[in-house]
C-alpha positions in Angstrom: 9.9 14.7 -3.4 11.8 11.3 -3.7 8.9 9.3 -2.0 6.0 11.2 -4.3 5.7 8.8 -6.7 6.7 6.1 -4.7 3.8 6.6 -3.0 1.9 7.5 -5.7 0.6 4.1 -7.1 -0.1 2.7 -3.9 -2.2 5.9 -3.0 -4.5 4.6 -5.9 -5.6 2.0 -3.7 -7.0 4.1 -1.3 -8.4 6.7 -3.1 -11.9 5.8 -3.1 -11.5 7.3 0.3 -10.4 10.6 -0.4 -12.6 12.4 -2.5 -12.6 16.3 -3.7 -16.5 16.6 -3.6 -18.9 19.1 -2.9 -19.2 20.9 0.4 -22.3 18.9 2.1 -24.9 21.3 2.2 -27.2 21.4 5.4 -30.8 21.5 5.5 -30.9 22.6 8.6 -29.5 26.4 9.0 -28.8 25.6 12.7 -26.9 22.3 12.3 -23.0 21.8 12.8 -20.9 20.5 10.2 -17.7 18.6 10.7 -15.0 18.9 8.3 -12.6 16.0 7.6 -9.2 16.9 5.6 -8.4 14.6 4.3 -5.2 13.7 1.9 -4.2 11.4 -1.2 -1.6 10.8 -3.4 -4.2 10.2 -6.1 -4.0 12.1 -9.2 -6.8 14.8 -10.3 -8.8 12.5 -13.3 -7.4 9.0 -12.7 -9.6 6.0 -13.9 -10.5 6.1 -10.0 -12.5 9.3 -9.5 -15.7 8.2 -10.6 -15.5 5.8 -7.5 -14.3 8.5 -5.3 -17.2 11.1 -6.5 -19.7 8.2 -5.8 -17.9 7.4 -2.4 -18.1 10.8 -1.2 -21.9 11.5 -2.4 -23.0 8.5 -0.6 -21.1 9.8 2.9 -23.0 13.7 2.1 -26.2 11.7 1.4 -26.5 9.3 4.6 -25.0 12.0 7.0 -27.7 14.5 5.6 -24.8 17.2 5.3 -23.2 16.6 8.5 -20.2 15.4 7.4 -18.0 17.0 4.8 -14.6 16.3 3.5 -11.8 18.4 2.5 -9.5 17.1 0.1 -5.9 17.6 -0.3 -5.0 15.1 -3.1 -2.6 14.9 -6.0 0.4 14.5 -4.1 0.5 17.7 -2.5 1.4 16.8 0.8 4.0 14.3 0.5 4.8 11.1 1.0 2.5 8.6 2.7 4.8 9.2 6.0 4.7 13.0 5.7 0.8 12.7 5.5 1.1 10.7 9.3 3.3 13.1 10.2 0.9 15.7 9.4 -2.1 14.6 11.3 0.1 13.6 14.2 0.7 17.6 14.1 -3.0 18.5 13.5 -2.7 20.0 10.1 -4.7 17.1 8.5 -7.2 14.7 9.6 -7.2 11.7 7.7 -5.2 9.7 4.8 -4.6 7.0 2.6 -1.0 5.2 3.3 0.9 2.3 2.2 2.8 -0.1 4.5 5.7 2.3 5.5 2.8 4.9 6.3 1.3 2.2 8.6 4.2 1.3 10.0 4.8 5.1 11.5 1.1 3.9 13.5 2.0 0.7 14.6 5.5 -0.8 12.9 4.6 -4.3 13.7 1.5 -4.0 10.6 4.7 -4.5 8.7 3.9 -8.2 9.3 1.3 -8.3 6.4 3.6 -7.6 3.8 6.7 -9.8 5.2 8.0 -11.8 2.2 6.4 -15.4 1.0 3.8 -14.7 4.0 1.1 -13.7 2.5 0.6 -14.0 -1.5 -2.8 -14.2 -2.3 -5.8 -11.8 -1.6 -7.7 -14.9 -0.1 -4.9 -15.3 2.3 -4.5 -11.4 3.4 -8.3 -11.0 3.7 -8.6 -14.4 5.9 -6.0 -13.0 8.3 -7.3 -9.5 8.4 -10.9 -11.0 9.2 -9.8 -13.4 11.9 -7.3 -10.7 13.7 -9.4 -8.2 13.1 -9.6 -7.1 16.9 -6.2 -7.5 17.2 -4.4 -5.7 14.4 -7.6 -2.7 15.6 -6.1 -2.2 18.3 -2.6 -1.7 17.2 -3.9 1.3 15.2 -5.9 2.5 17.7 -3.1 2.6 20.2 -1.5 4.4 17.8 -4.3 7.3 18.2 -5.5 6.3 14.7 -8.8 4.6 13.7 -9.0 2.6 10.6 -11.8 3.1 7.8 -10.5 0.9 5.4 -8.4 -1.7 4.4 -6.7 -1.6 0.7 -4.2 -3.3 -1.2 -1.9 -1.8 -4.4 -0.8 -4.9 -6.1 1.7 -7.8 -5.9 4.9 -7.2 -6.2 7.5 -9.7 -8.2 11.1 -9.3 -9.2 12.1 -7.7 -12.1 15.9 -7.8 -13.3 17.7 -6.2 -16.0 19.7 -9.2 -16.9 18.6 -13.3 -16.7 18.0 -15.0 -13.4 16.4 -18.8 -12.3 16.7 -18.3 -8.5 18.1 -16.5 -6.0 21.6 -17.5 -6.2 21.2 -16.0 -9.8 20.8 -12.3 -8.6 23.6 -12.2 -6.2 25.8 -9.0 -5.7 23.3 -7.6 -8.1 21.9 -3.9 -7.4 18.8 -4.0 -6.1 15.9 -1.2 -5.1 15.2 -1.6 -1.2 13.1 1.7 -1.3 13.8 4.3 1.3 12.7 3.8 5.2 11.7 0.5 4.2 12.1 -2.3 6.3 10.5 -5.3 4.1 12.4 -4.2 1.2 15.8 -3.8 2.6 15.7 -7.4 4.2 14.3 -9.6 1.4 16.9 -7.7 -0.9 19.7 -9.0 1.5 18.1 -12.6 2.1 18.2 -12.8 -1.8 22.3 -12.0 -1.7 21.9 -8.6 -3.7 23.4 -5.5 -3.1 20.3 -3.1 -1.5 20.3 0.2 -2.9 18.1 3.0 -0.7 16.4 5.6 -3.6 13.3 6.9 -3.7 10.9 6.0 -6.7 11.8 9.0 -8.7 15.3 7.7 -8.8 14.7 4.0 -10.3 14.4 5.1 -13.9 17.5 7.0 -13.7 19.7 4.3 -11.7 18.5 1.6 -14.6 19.5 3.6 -17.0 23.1 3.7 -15.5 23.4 0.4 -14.2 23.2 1.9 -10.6 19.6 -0.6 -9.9 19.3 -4.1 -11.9 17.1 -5.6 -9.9 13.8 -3.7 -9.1 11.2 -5.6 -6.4 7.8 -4.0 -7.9 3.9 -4.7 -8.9 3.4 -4.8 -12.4 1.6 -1.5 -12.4 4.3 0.6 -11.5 6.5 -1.4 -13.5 4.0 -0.3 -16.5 3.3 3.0 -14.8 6.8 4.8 -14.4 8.3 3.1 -17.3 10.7 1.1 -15.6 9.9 -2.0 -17.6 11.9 -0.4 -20.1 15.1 -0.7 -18.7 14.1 -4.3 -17.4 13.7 -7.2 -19.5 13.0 -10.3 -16.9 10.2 -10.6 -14.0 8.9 -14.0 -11.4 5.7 -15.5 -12.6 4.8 -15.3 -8.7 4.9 -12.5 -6.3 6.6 -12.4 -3.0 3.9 -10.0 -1.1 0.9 -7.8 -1.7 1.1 -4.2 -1.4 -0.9 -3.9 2.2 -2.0 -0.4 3.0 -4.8 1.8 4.5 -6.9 4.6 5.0 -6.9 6.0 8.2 -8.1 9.3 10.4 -7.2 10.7 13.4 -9.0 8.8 16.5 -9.2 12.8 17.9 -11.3 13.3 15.1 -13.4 10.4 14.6 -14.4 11.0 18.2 -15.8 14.4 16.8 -18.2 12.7 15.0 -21.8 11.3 16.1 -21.7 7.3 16.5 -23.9 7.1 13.8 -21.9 9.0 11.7 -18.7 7.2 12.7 -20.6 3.9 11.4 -21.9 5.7 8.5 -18.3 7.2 7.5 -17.1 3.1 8.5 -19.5 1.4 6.1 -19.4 4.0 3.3 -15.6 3.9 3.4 -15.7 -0.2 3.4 -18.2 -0.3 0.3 -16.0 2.4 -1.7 -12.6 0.6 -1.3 -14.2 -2.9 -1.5 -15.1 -1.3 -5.1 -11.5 -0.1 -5.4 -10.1 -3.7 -4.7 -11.9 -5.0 -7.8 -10.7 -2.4 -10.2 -6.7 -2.2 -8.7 -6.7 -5.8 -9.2 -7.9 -5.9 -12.8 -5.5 -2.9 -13.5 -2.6 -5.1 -11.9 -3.5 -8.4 -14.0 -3.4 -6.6 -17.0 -0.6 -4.3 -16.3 0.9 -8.0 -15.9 -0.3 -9.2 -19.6 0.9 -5.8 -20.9 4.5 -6.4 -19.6 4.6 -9.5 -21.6 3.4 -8.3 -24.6 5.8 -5.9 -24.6 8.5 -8.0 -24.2 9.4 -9.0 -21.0 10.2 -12.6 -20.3 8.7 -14.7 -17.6 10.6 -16.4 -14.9 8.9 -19.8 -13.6 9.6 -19.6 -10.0 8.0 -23.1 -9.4 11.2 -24.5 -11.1 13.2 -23.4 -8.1 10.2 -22.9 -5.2 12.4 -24.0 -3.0 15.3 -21.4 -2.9 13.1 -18.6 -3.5 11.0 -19.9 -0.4 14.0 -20.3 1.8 15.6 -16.5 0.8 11.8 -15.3 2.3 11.4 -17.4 5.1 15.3 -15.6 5.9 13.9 -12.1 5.3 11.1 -13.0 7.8 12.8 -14.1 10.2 15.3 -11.3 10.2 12.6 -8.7 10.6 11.1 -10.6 13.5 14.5 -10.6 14.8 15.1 -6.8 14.3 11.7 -5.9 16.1 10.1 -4.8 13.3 7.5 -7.5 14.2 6.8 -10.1 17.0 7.9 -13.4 16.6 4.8 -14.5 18.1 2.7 -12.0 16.1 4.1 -13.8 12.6 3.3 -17.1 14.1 -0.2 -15.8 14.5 -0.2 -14.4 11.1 1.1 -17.8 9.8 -1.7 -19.4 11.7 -4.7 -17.4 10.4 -4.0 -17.6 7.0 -4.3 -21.4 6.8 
């Protein structure tokens, strides 16, 4: 259970895809019914349902009951890589997931959340539009289809103790997740010591000095409680948390084509409605952290050190294959 709640914000996002709604009923005695299970990390009665209820009476409405979902959500199947593993085994059909999720697809969408690449939502959504058919097709040839796009926040640095720039953090404790590429290397391009726990174990390791530095959106700072133990966090964000809902190509390919574009557009109005809401949660999840205390480092003052320790962490991913070189010069390109 170490990634569940790691998971668990970033599932939010995508939520407005993974709805427990009523069975579609058909009007038609004779016609066939295709059932999509589908999972999410999403808690029962989150702020989100009311989008997801909407989201999923829309999908029963336009397919006229041909098209039903079945939803496992909650966190009871895991971590966003257990639910890939699980439709890769055919016990599930469709999920939300969050970059390391993605990355069990097609490892090089890893790109989208590289470090200093890609800040703003006007940035991510410029490069998603104009490599649309390219970053397609990496899903696809993973035997996935995507529905939807969604994003879970930014994520800044938070420490325990003072810090200006990079150089400030050094040899410092610092969370690099688990089975996660982007946050191992942009914890060792900032000098820090990368610690590999799960989410469930960050509250625990600030309380004993094991973390001091925690990479994180300002929601699951707020969230989990960590901002407790944490008293110091950048006035900029290195990435956005990229992530996705996607289902089984096998079982897309069940579906009518005008279903599929009917279980496309509904997916793309529901998460586009998500987007609004997980950013006003993250911008005042922000504002609540400094109310409550925690101090505000102006990166600008030192925009140059904090822009060379990402540039570093990009280029060492490109170099470890987690990405193309050429594919972040693409990336680099598009969001101009």
């Amino acid at each position: 259970m170490q990634h569940r709640k790691q998971a668990l914000v970033v599932a939010l996002t995508f939520a407005a895809l993974f709805v427990p709604g009523r069975p579609a009923v058909s009007q038609t005695p004779a016609a066939t019914t295709t059932t999509i299970r589908i999972a999410s990390l999403a808690p029962p009665g989150s702020s989100f349902v009311k989008v997801l209820k909407a989201w999923s009476r829309t999908l029963e409405k336009e397919t006229e009951g041909r098209v039903e979902l079945r939803v496992f959500s909650g966190g009871s199947d895991g971590s966003d890589r257990d639910l890939i593993k699980r439709i890769k085994d055919g016990k599930l059909d469709a999920a939300g997931v969050a970059t390391t999720g993605l990355s069990m697809i097609a490892k090089e969408l890893q790109v989208l959340s590289a470090p200093g690449l890609l800040t703003e939502d006007a940035q991510l959504d410029r490069v998603r539009e104009k490599l649309d058919a390219k970053l397609q097709k990496m899903i696809e040839d993973g035997g996935f289809k995507l529905l939807a796009w969604g994003d879970g926040g930014k994520n800044r640095v938070f420490s325990s103790s003072p810090f200006a720039k990079p150089a400030d953090l050094a040899g410092k404790p610092t969370w690099a997740g688990k089975n996660n590429a982007i946050g191992m290397a942009y914890a060792k391009a900032l000098g820090t010591k990368p610690v590999r726990v799960g989410a469930s174990e960050v509250l625990p390791s600030l309380k004993n000095a094991a973390l001091e530095v925690v990479p994180a959106s300002a929601m699951s700072a707020v969230a989990f409680q960590w901002y407790t133990k944490l008293n110091y966090m950048t006035s900029s964000n290195f990435n956005i948390i990229v992530g996705g809902s996607v289902i089984s190509r096998e079982k897309f390919d069940e579906l009518s084509k005008a279903d599929q574009q009917t279980l496309l557009d509904t997916a793309k109005r529901a998460a586009s409605k998500l987007d609004e809401i997980v950013g006003r949660d993250d911008d005042r999840a922000y504002q609540t952290l400094l109310t409550r205390g925690i101090s505000e480092v102006d990166t600008s003052a030192n925009a140059a050190a904090w822009d060379a320790a990402a540039k570093t962490a990009r280029e060492q991913l490109a170099q470890n294959g987690v990405y193309s070189k050429s594919l972040l010069q693409a990336v680099e390109a598009a969001a101009e």
